[in-house]
N, C-alpha and C positions, 0 to 999 in steps of 0.2 A: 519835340522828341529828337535825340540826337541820337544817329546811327552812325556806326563805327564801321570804316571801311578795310580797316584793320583784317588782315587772315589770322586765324586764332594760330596759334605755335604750336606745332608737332612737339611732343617731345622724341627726342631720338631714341630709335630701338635699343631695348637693354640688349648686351651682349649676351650669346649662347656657347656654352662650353661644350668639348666633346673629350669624353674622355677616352684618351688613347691603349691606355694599359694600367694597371694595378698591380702592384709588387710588393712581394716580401722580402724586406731587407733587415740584415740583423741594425739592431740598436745600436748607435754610437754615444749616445750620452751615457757618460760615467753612471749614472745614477738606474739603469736601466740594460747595460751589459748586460748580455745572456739571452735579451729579448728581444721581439722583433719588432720593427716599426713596420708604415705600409706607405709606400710611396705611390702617390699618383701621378700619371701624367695625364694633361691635359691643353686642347686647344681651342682657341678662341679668336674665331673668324679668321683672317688674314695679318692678325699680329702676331701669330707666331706660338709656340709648343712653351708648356710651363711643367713645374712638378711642385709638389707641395708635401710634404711626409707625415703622416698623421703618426703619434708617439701610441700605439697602438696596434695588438692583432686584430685581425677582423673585422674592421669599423662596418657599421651599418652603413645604406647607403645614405641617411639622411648625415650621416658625420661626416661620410666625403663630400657629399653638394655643402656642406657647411664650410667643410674646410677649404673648397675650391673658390667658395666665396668669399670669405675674408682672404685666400692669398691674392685673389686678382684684385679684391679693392685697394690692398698696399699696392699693388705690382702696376696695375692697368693705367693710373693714371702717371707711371713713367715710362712707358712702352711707346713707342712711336714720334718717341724727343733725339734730337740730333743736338749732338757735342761736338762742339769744336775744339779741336785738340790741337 
């Protein structure tokens, strides 16, 4: 019998967001004039404050944790990269 002295791998803690504020702001797409969108803002850990704007009055809160999850899956994995310029 062969034992493995291997440590099994953590996976790293999924990130937690907080959200800072919730706003109503009028609509800027042509197509939606008149109406109002809702912006959120939110943070995540020590990388820093995001917003995301949901095309929408009122969203539930399962459509802001939806929609703070897909903006940070674009956004998160370029957060904390250094450009040299």
């Amino acid at each position: 019998m062969k034992i493995s002295t291997k440590a099994p791998t953590a996976q790293p803690p999924r990130p937690k967001a907080v959200i800072v504020g919730v706003y109503e702001i009028p609509a800027t797409s042509p197509s939606r004039l008149g109406e109002t969108d809702t912006l959120v803002v939110y943070k995540v850990g020590n990388t820093g404050t995001f917003q995301v704007k949901i095309p929408k009055s009122n969203p539930t809160p399962q459509e802001i944790q939806a929609a703070i999850k897909e903006d940070y899956k674009k956004k998160g994995s370029i957060v904390g990269t250094t450009i040299e310029l």
